[in-house]
LODO-509078 format. One record per residue (C-alpha): residue in three letters; z, y, x. Coordinates in steps of 0.02 Angstrom, whole numbers, padded with zeros to 5 digits, always signed. Each point is the difference from the previous one (the first is absolute). Layout:
<rs>
ALAZYX;...
</rs>
This chain:
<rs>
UNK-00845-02877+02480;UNK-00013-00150+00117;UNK-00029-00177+00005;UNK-00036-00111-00157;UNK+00014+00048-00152;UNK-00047-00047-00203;UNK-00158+00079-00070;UNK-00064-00028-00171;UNK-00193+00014-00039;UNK-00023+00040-00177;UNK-00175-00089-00056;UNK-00074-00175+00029;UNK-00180+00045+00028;UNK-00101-00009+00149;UNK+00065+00149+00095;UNK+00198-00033-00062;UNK+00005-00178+00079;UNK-00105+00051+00149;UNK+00143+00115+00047;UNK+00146-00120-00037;UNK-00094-00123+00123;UNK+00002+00156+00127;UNK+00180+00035-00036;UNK+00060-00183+00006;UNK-00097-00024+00173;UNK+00111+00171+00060;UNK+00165-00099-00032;UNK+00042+00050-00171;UNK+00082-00049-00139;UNK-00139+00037-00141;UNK-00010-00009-00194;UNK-00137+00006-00082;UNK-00004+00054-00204;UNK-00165-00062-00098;UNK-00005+00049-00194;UNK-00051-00174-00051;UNK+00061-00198+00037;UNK-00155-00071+00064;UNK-00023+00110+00145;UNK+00190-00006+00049;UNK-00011-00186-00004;UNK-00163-00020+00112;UNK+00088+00114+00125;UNK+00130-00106+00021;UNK-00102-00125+00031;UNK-00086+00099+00151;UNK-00153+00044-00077;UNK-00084+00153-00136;UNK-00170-00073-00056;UNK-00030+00137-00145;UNK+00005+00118+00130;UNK-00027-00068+00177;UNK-00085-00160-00012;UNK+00008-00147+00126;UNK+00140+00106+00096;UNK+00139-00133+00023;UNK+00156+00099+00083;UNK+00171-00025+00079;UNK+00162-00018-00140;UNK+00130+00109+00010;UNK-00047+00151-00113;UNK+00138-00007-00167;UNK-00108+00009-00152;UNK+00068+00074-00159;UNK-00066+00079-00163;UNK+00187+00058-00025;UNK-00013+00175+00074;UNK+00184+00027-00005;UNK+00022-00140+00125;UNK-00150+00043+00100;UNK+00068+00189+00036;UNK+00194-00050+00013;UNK+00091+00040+00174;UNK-00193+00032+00083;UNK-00028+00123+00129;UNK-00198+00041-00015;UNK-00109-00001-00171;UNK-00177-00030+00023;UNK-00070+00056-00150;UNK-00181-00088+00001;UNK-00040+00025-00182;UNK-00184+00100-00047;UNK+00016+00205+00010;UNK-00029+00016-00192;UNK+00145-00116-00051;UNK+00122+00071+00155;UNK+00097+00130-00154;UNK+00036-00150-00110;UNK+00059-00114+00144;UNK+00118+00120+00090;UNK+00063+00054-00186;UNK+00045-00158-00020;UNK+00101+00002+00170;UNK+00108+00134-00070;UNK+00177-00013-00009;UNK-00022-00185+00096;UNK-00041+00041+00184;UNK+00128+00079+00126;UNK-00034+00180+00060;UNK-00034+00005+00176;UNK-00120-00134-00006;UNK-00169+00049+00062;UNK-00152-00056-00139;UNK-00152-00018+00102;UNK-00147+00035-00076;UNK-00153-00115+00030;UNK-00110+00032-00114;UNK-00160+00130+00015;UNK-00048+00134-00126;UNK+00065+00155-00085;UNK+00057-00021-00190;UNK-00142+00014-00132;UNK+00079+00111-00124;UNK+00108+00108+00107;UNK-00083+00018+00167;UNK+00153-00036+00100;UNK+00013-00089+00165;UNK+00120-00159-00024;UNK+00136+00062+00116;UNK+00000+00164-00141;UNK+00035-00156-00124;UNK+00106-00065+00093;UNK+00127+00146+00025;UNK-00019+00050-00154;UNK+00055-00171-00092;UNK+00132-00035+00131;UNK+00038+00146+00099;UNK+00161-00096+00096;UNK-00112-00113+00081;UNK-00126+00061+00152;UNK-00176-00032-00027;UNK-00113-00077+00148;UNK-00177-00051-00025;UNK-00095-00153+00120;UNK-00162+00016+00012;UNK-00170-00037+00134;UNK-00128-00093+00032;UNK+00020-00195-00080;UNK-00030-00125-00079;UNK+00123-00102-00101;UNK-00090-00161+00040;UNK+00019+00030+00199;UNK+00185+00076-00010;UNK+00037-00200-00104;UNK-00095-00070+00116;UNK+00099+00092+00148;UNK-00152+00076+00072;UNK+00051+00153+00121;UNK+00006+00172-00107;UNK+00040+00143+00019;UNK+00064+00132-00132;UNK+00117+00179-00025;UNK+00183+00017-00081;UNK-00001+00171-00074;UNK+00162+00119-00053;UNK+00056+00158-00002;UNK+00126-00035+00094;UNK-00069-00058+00194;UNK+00189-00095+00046;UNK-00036-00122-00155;UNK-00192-00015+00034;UNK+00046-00050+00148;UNK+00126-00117-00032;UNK-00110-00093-00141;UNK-00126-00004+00123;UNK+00092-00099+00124;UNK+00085-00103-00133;UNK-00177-00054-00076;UNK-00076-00048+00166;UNK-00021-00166+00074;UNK-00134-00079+00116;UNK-00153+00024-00129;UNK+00048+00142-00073;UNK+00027+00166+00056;UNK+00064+00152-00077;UNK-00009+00182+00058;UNK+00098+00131-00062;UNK-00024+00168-00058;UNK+00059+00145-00107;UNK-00149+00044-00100;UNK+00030-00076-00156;UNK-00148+00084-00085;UNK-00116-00025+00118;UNK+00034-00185+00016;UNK-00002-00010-00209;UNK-00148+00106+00000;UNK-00103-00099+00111;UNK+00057-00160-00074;UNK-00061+00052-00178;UNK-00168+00094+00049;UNK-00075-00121+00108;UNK-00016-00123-00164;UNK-00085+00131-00080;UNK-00162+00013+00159;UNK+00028-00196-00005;UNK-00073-00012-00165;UNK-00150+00108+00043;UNK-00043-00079+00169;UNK+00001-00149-00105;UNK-00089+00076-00121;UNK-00127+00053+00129;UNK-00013-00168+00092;UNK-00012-00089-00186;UNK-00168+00138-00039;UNK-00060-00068+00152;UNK-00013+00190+00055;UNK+00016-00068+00202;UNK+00137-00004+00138;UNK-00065+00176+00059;UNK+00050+00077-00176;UNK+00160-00113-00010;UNK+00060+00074+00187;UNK-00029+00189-00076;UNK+00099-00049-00140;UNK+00127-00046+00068;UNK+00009+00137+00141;UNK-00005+00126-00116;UNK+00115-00063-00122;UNK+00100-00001+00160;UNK-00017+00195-00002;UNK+00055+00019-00187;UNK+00152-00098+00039;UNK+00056+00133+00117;UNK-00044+00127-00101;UNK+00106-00067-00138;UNK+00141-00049+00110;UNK+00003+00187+00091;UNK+00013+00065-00203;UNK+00162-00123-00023;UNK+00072+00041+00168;UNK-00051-00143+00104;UNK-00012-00014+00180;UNK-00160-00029+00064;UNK+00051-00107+00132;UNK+00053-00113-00144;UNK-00140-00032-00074;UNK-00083-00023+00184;UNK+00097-00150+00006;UNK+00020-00178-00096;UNK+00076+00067-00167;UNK-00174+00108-00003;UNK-00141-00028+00099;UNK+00060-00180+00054;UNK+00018-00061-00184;UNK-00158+00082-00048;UNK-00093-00085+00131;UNK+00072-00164-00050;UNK-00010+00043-00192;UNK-00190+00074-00016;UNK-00068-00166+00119;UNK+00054-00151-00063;UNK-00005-00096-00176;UNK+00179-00077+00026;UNK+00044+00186-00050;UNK-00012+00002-00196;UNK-00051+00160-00006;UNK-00148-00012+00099;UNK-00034-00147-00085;UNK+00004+00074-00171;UNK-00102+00139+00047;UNK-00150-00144+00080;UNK+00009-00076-00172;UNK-00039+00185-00083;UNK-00143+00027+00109;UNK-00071-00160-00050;UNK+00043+00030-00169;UNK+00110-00142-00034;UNK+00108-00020-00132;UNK+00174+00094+00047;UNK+00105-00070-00154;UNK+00076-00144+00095;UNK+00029+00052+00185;UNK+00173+00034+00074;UNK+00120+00157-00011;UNK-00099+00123+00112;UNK+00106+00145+00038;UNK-00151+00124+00024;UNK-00030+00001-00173;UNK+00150+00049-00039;UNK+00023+00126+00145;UNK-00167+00081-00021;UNK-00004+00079-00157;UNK+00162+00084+00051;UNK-00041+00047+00171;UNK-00173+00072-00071;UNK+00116+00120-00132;UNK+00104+00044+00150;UNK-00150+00049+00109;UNK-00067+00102-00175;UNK+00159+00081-00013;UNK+00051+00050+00165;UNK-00173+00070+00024;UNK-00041-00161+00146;UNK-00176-00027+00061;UNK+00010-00184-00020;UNK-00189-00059-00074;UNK+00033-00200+00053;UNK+00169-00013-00107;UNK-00085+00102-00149;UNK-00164-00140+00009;UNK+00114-00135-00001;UNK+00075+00071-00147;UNK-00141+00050-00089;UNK-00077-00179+00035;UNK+00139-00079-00084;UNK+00026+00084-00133;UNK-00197-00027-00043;UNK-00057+00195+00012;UNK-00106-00049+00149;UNK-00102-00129+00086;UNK+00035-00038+00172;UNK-00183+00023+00044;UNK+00007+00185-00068;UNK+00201+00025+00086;UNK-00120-00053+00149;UNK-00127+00149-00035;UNK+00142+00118-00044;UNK+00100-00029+00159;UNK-00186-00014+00120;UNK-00061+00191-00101;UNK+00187+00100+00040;UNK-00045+00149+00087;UNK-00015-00018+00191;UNK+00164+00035+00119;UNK+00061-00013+00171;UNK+00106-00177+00007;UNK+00175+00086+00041;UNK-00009+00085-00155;
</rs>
């Protein structure tokens, strides 16, 4: 792999045209596939106000709701689509894409139903093409806006990591490589889980002093997870773990932790956007249940959502565990 090259990015949300912009500042060709007219139009027209309002950007990113044309002759799939839909959007890539081509996966969470990591989806479905996953620290809003950012290409394979990695950089954004595809995926999907209960805990009011041991802790269940998949630790030191949860579990431009302010102020949830934690949490809690993982933050987050607890008594529960030294 070297110099310029086509790259699709399969959704039109926030996130999907975010990384076109990054990929069309690198020098690439870049097609972008939206399911429905409106949003293909409007970014044609340099702009996505459903999804990142009062954002005007450069032209030059090749709208399309024909997949066929979006994925013919490309190099690079971006596949920017949510975690639970990933299945039914690579199934429907079957038979159409090229082996070879890498699908990077830029979504975060592990499948509700299955508890699989995406990249397990992904080989699975189409087993020809090698899986990467991008993933850090950002913000859709600043990588559109071409603030500088920083994230991690992910695959098994360290010579195409590393390739991708130089291939997606450009002056505002830069990519590191690595090798530890779980780890990355891992850190990616957890940290939206302890988003939802530091924003849970800021919504309650609870204090910045409880919010900070949150989020430290749920640090220390992240590792503990990710050792139990196979994870590096050194991973999830850097922006795919601790870096994204930093950025995740502090601000209310991340959905999650947005969703989670508007539980602890008991607001009504019906009509707030996708949040992945939801999703992720129920599954990572049956994980943690089955594989025998002390993980109390991820179980309260999915107790609280399901409705078998408050968060004032997850709060007591989590204050009353027995007493420990904090390595352990």
């Amino acid at each position: 792999m070297s110099g310029h090259y086509t790259v699709t990015v399969l959704g039109g949300g926030a996130w999907g045209t975010a990384l076109a912009l990054a990929m069309l500042r690198s020098g690439h060709a870049v097609r972008l596939w939206a399911r429905d007219d409106e949003s293909v139009a409007a970014i044609s027209r340099g702009e996505n106000p459903r999804y990142l309002p009062g954002i005007a950007f450069e032209a030059g990113i090749d709208a399309t709701s024909d997949l066929d044309a979006a994925i013919r002759d490309t190099d690079c799939v971006l596949v920017v689509t949510p975690a639970q839909t990933l299945r039914s959007v690579l199934t429907g890539l079957k038979g159409r894409l090229a082996p070879e081509v890498p699908l990077v996966l830029c979504a975060k969470g592990i499948e509700r139903d299955t508890g699989r990591l995406l990249s397990d989806i992904a080989t699975e479905i189409l087993p020809d093409n090698p899986a990467a996953a991008l993933s850090g620290p950002s913000f859709a809003t600043d990588v559109a806006r071409g603030l500088p950012t920083a994230v991690v290409v992910a695959a098994r394979d360290e010579a195409l990591a590393a390739a991708l990695a130089i291939r997606f950089s450009g002056t505002t954004l830069r990519c590191y490589s690595s090798d530890d595809l779980t780890g990355v995926e891992l850190g990616g999907a957890l940290k939206n889980v302890f988003a939802i209960a530091a924003g849970a805990v800021s919504g309650a009011g609870l204090g910045a002093s409880a919010q900070a041991a949150l989020v430290t802790r749920g640090f220390v269940e992240l590792r503990r997870v990710g050792a139990a998949f196979g994870a590096r630790a050194e991973t999830l030191m850097g922006l795919s773990g601790l870096g994204d949860l930093m950025l995740t579990c502090s601000s209310t431009q991340s959905r999650n932790f947005a969703y989670g302010m508007a539980l602890g102020r008991h607001e009504d949830l019906a009509d707030r956007p996708l949040a992945e934690g939801v999703a992720t949490s129920g599954i990572a809690a049956r994980i943690a249940r089955e594989r025998d993982l002390d993980a109390p933050i991820i179980k309260a987050v999915a107790a609280i959502l399901d409705g078998a607890i408050t968060i004032n008594e997850a709060v007591t529960g989590l204050m009353s565990r027995p007493l420990k030294a904090e390595a352990d």
